[in-house]
N, C-alpha and C positions, 0 to 999 in steps of 0.2 A: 633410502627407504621412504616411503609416500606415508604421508601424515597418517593419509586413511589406515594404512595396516595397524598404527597403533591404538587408533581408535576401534578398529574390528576386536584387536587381543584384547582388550579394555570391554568391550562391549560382552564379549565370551566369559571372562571372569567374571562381569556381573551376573551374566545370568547363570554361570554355576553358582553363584553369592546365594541368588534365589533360590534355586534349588535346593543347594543349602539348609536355607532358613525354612521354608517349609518343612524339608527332612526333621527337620530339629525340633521345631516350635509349632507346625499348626496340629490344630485336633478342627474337627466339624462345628462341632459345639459352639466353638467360640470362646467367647469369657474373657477375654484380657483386658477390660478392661479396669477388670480386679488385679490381672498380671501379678499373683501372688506365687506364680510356679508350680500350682498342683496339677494346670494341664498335664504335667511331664508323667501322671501316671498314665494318662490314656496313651502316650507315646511308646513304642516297643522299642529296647532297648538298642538292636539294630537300626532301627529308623535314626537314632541318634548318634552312631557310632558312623555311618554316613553322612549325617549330618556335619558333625565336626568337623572329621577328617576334610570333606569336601569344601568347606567355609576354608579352612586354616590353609591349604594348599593354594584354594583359587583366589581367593580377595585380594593377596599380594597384588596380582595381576592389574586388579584395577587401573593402576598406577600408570602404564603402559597411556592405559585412555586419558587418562588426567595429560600426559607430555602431550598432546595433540591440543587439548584446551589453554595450555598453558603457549603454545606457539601462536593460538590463534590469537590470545588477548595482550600478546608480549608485545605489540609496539606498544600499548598503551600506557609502558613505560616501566619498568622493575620496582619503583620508588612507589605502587598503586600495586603492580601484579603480585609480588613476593610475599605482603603480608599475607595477602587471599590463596593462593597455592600452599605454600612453603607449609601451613598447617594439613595439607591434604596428608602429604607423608605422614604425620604424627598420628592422625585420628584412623588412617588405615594400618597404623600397629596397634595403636590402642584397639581398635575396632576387634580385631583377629583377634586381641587377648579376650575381649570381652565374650565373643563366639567361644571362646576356648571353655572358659569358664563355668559355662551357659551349661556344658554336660557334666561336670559338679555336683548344680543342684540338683540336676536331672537325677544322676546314681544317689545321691542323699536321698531325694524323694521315692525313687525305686527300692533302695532298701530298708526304709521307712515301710514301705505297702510289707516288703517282702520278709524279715524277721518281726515286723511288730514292735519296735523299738519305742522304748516308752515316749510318752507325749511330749514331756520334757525335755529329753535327750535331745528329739527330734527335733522341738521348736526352738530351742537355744544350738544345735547344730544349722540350721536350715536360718534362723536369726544373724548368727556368722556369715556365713556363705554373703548373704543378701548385704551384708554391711560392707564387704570387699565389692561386689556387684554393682549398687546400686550410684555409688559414686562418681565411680566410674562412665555410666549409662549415663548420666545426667553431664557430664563431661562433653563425652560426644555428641549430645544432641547441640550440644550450647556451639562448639565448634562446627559442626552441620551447619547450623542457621547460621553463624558468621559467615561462613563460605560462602553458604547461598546467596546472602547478599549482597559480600563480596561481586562474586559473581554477575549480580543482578545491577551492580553499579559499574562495573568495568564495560559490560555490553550492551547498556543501555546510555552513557556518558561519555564514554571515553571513545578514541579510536583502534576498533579493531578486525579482524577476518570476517567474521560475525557480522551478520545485516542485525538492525535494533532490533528489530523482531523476537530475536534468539531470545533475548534476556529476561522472556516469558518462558522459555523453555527453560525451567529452574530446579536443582533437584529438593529442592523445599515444597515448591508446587505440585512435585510427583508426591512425596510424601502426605501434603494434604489432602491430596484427592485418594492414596489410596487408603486413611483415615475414613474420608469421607463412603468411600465406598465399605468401609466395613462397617459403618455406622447406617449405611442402608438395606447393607446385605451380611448382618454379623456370622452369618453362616457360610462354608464351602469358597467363593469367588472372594467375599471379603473378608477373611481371616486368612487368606494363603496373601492376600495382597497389604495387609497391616503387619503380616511379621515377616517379609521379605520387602516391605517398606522402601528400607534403606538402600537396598540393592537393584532394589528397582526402579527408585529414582536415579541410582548413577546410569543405569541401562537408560532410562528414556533420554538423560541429556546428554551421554554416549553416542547412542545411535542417532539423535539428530544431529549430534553437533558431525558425525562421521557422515551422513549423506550433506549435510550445508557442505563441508571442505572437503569433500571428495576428489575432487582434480586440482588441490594443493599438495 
């Protein structure tokens, strides 16, 4: 089987990742910067029940594209590649739990809007949720950025498939720039691209790294 196929299925599962996370998390509006989860009232309860389902199904997949990065940086030696890989499995289960979780708050804050549940209930129910959550989240970002620059030092240093070039094409760098772009545009283009983020920076360094080693 040709590298590229794996990076094609790799590339597919992130962009159902996307899809995903829009489904789930964007509104128009904006606002996460506060990221306190009340978006989840303008979100319809459907919109979220696809959302999950399609996050927990496809992101596994990711994984497929990661074996195609991991062959292209592997002469650079196991003793260098393993630390920066070997954490990809982990943060793509934790990731999918954390997706998982995400519709949780969602229905706590739906039936919050929907019986009127006292303020208390609600803020010490919704205080829970966020304490299993937010731990989490902060987890995976810390493991992302190692990656990344894992990443960034293996193809940029060391010997591998990869022209230096590559080691610009980083999913750190997708991530800041789709930051940035929602910090210019907190509306519509950049709030669908701040909370499918993560997913779409595996999609940009997917899809390059699968057109650079295409006839490997």
């Amino acid at each position: 089987m040709r590298l590229r196929w794996f990076g094609i299925i790799g590339m597919i599962a992130a962009l159902m990742g996307m899809v995903a996370d829009v489904l789930l998390l964007y509104v128009p509006n904006g606002g996460y910067e506060k990221w306190n989860y009340l978006f989840f009232e303008q979100i319809p309860a459907g919109r979220i029940w696809w959302g999950h389902f399609i996050g927990v199904f496809c992101i596994p997949f990711e994984l497929f594209g990661f074996w195609l990065v991991y062959k292209a940086v592997e002469q650079a030696g196991k003793r260098y590649v393993l630390p920066v890989l070997v954490p990809i499995i982990f943060v793509t289960v934790w990731g999918v739990a954390y997706h998982a979780m995400l519709c949780g708050v969602a229905t706590l804050i739906h039936l919050g809007k929907r019986v009127n549940l006292r303020p208390d209930v609600f803020e010490h129910s919704l205080g829970q949720l966020v304490s299993y959550l937010e731990p989490l989240g902060y987890l995976l970002f810390g493991i992302f950025a190692f990656i990344s620059a894992g990443l960034f030092y293996l193809i940029r240093y060391k010997s591998t498939l990869y022209p230096r070039w590559m080691a610009w094409v980083n999913p750190f760098f997708f991530y800041l720039a789709c930051v940035a772009l929602y910090l210019l545009f907190p509306q519509h283009i950049g709030g669908m691209a701040v909370v499918s983020g993560f997913s779409l920076s595996i999609f940009g360094t997917l899809a390059v790294s699968t057109f650079v080693l295409w006839n490997r």
